[in-house]
N, C-alpha and C positions, 0 to 999 in steps of 0.2 A: 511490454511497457507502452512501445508506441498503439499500439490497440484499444489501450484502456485510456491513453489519452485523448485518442480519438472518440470514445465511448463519451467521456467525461464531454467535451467540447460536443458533441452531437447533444447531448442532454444538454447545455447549456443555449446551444439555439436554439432547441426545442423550447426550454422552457420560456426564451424570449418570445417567439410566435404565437405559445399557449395563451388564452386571453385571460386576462386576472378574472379575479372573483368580481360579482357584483356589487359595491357600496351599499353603503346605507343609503334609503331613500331620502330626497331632496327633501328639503327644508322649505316650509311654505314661502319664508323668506327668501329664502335664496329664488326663488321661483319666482317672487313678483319682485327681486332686484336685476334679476337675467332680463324681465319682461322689461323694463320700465328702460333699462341703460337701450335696448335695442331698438326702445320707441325712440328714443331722444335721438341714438346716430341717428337713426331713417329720418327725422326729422332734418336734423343738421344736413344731412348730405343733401336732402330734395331741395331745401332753403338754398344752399352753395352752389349746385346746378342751376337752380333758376335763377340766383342773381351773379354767378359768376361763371357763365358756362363757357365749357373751354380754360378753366383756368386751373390746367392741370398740374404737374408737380415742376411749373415753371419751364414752361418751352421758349426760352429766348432762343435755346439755337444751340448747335454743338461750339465746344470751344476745343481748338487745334492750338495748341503752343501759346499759349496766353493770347493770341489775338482769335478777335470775334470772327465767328464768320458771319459771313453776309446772309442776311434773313434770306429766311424759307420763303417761296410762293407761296400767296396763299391758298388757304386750300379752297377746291371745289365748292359752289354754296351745293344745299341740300335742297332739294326741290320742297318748295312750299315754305323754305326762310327765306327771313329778309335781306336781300343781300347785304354786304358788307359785317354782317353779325354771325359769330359763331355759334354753329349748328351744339345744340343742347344733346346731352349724351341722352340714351334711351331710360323712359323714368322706371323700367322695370326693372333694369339691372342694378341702379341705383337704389332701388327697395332691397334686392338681392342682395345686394352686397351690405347691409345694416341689419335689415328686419329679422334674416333666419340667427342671430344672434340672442335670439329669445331662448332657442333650444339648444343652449352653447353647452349647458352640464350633461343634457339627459343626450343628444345624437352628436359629441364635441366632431368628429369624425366626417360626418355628410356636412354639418354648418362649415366648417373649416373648405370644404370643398366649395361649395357654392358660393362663401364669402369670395376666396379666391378666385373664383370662376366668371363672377361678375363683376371681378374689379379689372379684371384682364380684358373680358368684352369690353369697357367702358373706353380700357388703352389709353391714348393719350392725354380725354379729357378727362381722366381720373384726378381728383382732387386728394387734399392733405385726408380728408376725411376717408376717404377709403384707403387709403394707407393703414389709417387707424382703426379698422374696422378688420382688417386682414392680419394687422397686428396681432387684436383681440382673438378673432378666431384661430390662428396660431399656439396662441399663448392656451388656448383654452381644450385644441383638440392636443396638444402633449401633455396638459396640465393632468386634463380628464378620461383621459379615450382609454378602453379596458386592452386595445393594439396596442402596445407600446411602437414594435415593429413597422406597424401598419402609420402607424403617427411620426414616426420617425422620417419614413421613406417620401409620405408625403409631404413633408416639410421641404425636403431635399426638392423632390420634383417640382412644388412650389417657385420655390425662390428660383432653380433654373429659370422654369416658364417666367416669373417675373423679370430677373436679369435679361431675358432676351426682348422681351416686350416693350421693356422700358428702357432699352442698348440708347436710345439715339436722344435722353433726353437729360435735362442738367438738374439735377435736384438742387431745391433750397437750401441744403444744408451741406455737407463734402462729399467727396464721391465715395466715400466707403460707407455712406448712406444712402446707398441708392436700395430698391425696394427689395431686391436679392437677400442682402446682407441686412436691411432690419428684420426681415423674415427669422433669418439664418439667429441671428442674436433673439430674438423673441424667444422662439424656440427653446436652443441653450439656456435660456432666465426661467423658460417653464419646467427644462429639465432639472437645473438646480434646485428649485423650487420644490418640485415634486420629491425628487431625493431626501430632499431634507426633514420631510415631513413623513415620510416611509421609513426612516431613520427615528426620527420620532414619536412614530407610533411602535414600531417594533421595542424601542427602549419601554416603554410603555407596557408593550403587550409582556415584559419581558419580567418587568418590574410587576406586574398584576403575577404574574405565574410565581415570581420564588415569595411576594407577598403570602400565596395562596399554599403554593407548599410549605411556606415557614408557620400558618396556623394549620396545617393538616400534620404536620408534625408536632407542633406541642398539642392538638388535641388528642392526638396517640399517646403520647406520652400521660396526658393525664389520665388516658384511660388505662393503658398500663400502671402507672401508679396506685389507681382507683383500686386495679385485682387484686394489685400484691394488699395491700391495705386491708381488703375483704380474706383476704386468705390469712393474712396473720389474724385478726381479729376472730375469722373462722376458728384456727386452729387453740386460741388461746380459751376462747370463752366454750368452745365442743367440749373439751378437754376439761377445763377446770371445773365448769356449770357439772358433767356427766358425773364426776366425780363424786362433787358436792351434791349429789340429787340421790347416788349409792349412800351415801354416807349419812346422809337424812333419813332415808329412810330405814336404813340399818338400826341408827339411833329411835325410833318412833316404834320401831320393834319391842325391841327390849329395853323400854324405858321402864317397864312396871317391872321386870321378872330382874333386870342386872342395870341398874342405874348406873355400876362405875361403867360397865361396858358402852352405856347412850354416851356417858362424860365424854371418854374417849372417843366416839364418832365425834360429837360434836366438836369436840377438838380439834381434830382432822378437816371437818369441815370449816372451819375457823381459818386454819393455815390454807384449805387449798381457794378461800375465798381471797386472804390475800395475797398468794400467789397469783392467782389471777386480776387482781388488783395491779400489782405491781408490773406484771407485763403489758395491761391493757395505756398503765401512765408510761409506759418507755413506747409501746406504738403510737399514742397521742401525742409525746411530748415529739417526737420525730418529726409530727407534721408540724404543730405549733414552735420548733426552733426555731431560729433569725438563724440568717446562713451569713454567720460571723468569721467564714474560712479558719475557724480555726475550731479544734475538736471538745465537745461540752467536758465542761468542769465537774467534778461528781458534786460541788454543793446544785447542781440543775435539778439532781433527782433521776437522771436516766442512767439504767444498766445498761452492759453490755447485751444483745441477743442472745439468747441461750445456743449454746453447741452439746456436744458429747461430751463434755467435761458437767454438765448437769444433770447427764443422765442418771443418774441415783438419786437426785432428789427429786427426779420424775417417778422413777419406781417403788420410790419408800411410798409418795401420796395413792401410786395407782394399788402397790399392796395396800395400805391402810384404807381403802375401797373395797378390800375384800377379794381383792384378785390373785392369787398367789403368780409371781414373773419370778420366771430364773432370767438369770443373764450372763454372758460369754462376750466379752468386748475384746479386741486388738487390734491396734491404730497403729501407726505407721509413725516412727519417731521422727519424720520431720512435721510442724506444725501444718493442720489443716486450712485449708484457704476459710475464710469467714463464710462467704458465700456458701460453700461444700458440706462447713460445719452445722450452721442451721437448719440448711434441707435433709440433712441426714438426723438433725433432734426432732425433725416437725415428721419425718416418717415414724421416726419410732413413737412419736405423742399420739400418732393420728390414727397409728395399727393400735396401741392398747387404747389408745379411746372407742375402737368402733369393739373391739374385744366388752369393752364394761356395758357397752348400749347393746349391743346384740348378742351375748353370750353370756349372761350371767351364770357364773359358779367355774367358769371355765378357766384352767391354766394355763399361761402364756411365755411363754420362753422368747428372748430375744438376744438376736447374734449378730454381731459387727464382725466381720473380717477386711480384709483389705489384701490384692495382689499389686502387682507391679504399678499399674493406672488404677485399677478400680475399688471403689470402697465399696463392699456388697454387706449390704441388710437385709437381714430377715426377721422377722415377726411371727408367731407360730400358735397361735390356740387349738386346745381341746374339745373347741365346743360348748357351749349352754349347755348346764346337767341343773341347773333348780329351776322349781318353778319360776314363772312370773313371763312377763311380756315382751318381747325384745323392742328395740324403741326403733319405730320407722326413722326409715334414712331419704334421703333425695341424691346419694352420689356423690355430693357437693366436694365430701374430703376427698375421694382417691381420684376424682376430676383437678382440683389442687394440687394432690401431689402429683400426679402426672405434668402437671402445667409447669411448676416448680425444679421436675426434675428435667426436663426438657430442657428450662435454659441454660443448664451445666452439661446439657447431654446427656443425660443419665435416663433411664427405664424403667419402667415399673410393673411387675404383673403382680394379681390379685387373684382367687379363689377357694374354692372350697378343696379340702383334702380328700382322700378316699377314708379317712377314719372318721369324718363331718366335724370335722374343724375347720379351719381357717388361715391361708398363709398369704401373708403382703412379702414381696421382695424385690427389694431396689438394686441398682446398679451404678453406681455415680463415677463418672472419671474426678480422683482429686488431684491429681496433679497439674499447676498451671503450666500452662503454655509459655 
């Protein structure tokens, strides 16, 4: 335990040390607002040196117990001032301590140094103006700097170095404003700051992400919805169209030689058009329903889905096609799940459908059983024995029923017999979970 705490806590310095990622690049604005404020200090400060030189963060003198002390000597003149007037601090440092201010976003880390660096050389006769300058660069190398660490420690080293430089002198304002502790708070204001806006973008980045997966999820869904959609309408119009297409032509046959015989096809054809009619308005009307939570009224027009309780008026239409089907059914006396019961009628629709398209004359036997979990279908033809063409296929159906049987769990294998027929057999768990 203590190991892993220690692991955990090494990875957490680490990750502080690690320098962040690189920002987006700078905004031309932001570039000529860094530029322009760093003209203006450097201005202000050369202006303040030259007409108030020496008038630094108010050197009256140290104060001991509420009484003044007695003025300082003053100090040494500088060779080549005038006497009696205090010697002007150096005008380079004075630029240093303003002008690298330009490049406060892009190097916040070296300006913070130099700002600092030059406001310490100046010492005593540092003015309010490089206070505020060293502010700035404070605020700017924790605001911006990719160290966090590194920005951190030199704030710290900072404000020492300044609390000692500036030990002996009385600031305008209280003593917990001396140039230490405005460092020290600058800082802290950059850190808040910056916190809060990393909290800010994270919520952000956070709210883009379940944004982006709450449409990556309903466009899955519509395309899930879109299959099943193509698969029922597959299975409804393969099936009843292939039917109606035997039946026509059976009818065109012997229309001259046994007219009652055409009546009767066409008959057949008649019912399995509206058969197919009627299921094609119960998948349309499914999409076109208002989701009224509460379940359609039969004056809507929509049946139930077909199950295995329709199975005979699936194989009166596929005999009246011309296909002779035995059948063997045994279900399981508690009721089947809806779901179960569908995929198990759209198997056996979609094994005597490719039966009437690719095997004409052929007999097909179909068998329902059911064990303990599993409801097992099979499908069984003899083969094409008459003439005529068998109708090309693309797949499409036993790719369907696979997809279909999949999300019950269920199997399916397909092939040819050693007698050259044809056998579909499924496997479906029907019991719910």
């Amino acid at each position: 335990m203590e190991t892993e705490y220690l692991r955990g806590w090494r990875r957490q310095v680490r990750g502080a040390l690690r320098p962040e990622a690189k920002g987006a690049p700078l905004s031309r604005r932001s570039v000529y607002f860094d530029v322009l404020l760093a003209v203006l200090l450097t201005v202000v400060a050369l202006v303040v040196a030259a007409r108030y030189p020496g008038d630094g963060p108010v050197r009256v003198g140290q104060v001991e117990h509420g009484v003044p002390a007695p003025p300082s000597p003053p100090r040494p003149p500088v060779p080549g001032a005038d006497a009696g007037e205090p010697a002007s601090p150096p005008w380079v440092l004075v630029v240093l301590s303003a002008l690298p201010l330009a490049a406060r976003r892009r190097y916040p880390l070296a300006v913070f140094a130099v700002v600092v660096g030059a406001a310490l050389g100046i010492g005593d006769d540092a003015s309010w103006i490089n206070v505020l300058t060293c502010v700035i660069g404070t605020y700017s190398a924790v605001m911006y700097s990719r160290y966090r660490a590194g920005a951190m420690t030199g704030l710290v080293v900072a404000a020492v170095l300044a609390g000692v430089a500036f030990r002996a002198t009385d600031p305008v304002l209280p003593g917990w404003s001396s140039p230490g502790v405005v460092l020290l708070v600058a800082g802290v204001l950059a850190s808040v700051v910056r916190f809060g806006q990393r909290r800010l973008a994270a919520s952000r980045d956070r709210f883009a992400a379940l944004e982006q997966e709450h449409e990556e999820a309903t466009r899955r869904a519509v395309e899930e919805e879109r299959a099943r959609i193509a698969a029922e309408l597959h299975d409804v119009v393969t099936h009843n169209v292939s039917v109606m297409v035997i039946q026509a032509g059976a009818a065109r046959k012997v229309m001259d030689a046994a007219p009652e015989r055409s009546k009767q096809a066409l008959l057949a054809v008649e019912a399995g058009g509206r058969a197919a009619m009627a299921e094609l308005r119960h998948v349309m009307g499914l999409l076109a329903a208002t989701d009224t939570g509460r379940p359609d009224s039969p004056a809507d027009g929509l049946e139930p889905q077909p199950g295995l309780g329709q199975l005979g008026a699936l194989v009166d239409r596929v005999r009246a096609a011309g296909t002779p089907v035995g059948v063997a059914v045994s279900l399981p006396s508690e009721p089947l799940p809806p779901g179960v019961d569908l995929t198990a009628y759209r198997v056996v629709q979609e094994a005597l459908t490719n039966t009437i398209k690719h095997a004409p004359g052929a007999e097909a036997v179909v068998t329902v059983g059911w064990s303990d979990d599993l409801l097992e279908i099979e499908v069984l033809d003899t083969g094409g024995v008459r003439d005529g063409v068998p109708a090309d296929g693309n797949g499409r159906g036993l790719i369907g029923l696979r997809e279909r049987l999949a999300v019950y769990g269920g199997e399916l294998t397909a092939g040819p017999t050693l007698a050259g027929g044809f056998r579909i057999r499924a496997e479906l768990p029907w019991r719910t979970v």
